[in-house]
C-alpha positions in Angstrom: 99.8 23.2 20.3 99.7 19.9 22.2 96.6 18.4 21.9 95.4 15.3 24.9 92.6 12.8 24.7 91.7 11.3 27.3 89.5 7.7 26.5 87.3 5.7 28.7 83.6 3.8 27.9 80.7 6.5 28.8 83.1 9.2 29.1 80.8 10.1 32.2 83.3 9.2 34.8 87.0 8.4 34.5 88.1 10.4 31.2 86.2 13.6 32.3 87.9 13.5 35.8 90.9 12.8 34.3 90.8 15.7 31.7 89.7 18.0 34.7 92.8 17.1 36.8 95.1 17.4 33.9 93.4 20.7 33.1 93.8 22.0 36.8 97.7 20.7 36.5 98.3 22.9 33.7 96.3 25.4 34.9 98.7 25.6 37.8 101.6 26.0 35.8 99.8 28.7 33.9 100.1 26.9 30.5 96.3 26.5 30.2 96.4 28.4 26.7 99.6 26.0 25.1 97.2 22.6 25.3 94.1 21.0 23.9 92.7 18.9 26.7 89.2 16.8 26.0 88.0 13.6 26.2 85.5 11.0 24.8 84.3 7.1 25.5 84.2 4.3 22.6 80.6 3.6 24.0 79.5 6.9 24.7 75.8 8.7 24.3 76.5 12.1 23.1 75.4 15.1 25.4 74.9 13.1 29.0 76.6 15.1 32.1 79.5 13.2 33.9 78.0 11.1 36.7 76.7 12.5 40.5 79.6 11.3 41.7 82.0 12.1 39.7 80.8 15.6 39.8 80.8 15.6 43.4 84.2 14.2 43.8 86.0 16.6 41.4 83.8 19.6 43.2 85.7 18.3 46.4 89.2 18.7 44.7 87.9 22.4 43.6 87.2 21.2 40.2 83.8 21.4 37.9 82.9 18.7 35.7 79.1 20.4 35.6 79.3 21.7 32.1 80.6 18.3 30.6 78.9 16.3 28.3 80.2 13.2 27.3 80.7 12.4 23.6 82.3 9.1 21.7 85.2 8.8 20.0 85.4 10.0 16.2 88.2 9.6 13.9 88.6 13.3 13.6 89.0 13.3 17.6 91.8 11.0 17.4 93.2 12.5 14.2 93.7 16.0 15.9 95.0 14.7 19.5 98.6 14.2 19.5 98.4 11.8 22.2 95.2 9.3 23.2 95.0 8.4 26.8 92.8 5.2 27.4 91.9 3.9 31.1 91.9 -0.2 29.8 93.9 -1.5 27.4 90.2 -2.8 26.0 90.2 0.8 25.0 93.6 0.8 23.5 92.4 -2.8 21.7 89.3 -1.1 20.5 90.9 1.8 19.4 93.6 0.1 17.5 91.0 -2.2 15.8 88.9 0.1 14.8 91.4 3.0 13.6 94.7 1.5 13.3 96.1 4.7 11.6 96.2 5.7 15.2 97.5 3.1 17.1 101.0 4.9 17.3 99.9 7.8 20.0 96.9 5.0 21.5 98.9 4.3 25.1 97.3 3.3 28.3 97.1 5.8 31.3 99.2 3.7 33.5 102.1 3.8 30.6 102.8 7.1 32.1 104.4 5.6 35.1 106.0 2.6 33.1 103.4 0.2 33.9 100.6 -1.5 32.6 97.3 -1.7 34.0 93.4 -0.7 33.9 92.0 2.2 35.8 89.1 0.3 37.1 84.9 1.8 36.5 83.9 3.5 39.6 80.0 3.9 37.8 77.8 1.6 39.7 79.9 2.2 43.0 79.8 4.2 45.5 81.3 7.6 46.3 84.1 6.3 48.0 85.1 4.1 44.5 85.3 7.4 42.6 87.7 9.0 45.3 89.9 5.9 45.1 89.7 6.3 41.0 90.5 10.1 40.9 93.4 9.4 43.6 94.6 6.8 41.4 94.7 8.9 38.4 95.8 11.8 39.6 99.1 10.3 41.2 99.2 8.9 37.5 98.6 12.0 35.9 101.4 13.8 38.3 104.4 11.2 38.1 103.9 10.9 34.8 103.4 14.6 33.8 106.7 15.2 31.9 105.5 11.8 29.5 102.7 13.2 29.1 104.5 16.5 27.5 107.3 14.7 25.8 104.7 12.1 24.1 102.4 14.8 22.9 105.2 16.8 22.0 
């Protein structure tokens, strides 16, 4: 069974949406049952709920990030996802530093559509700045779907 990790720094805002869309995707496809979808931030405080925001935007798409807690990045997280999904490539540096047996399924979010660049933090912003991000990755998330399968494959 695939398993997807999606990487940011509090994992309060930007991974948790992002696992939530991608869960709501494969949800839709009625796969929910073939994938491991979670995520986790390389600064993270265990046990904090995703942001007000964050929550709210998400409850807008139909989506409910109220039972998340965040969590940081362990070894054994990255050893058991097939694929790691980081929003900056200070992530993906981080990451590779720190656990370089890992660096091979480490990519940046915006890989998935053949490019390279951060997914900016929305925390400190307004509501508005966590629309944009969500929109952002969620066009991400849908044009580069079939990556997404093949790398975690």
């Amino acid at each position: 069974m695939p398993s997807i990790l999606f990487v940011c720094t509090a994992n309060q805002c930007r991974s948790p949406m992002a696992e939530a869309m991608f869960a709501a995707k494969v949800a839709a496809m009625n796969q929910s049952d073939k994938w491991i979808i979670s995520s986790a931030g390389t600064s993270a405080a265990d046990g904090i709920m995703a942001t007000p925001f964050a929550r709210r935007v998400m409850a807008a798409r139909g989506l409910n990030l109220e039972s998340h807690r965040s969590r940081v990045v362990t070894a054994s997280l990255l050893e058991s996802a097939n694929l790691i999904l980081t929003m900056t490539r200070n992530h993906r540096e981080a990451l590779c530093l720190e656990f370089p047996q890992f660096d091979h399924k480490i990519h940046l979010l915006s890989e998935l559509i053949d490019q390279t660049f951060d997914i900016d933090d929305p925390a400190g912003g307004d509501e508005e700045d966590y629309r944009l991000c969500a929109d952002e990755m969620g066009l991400i998330i849908e044009k580069g779907f079939q990556r997404i399968v093949a790398w975690a494959g």
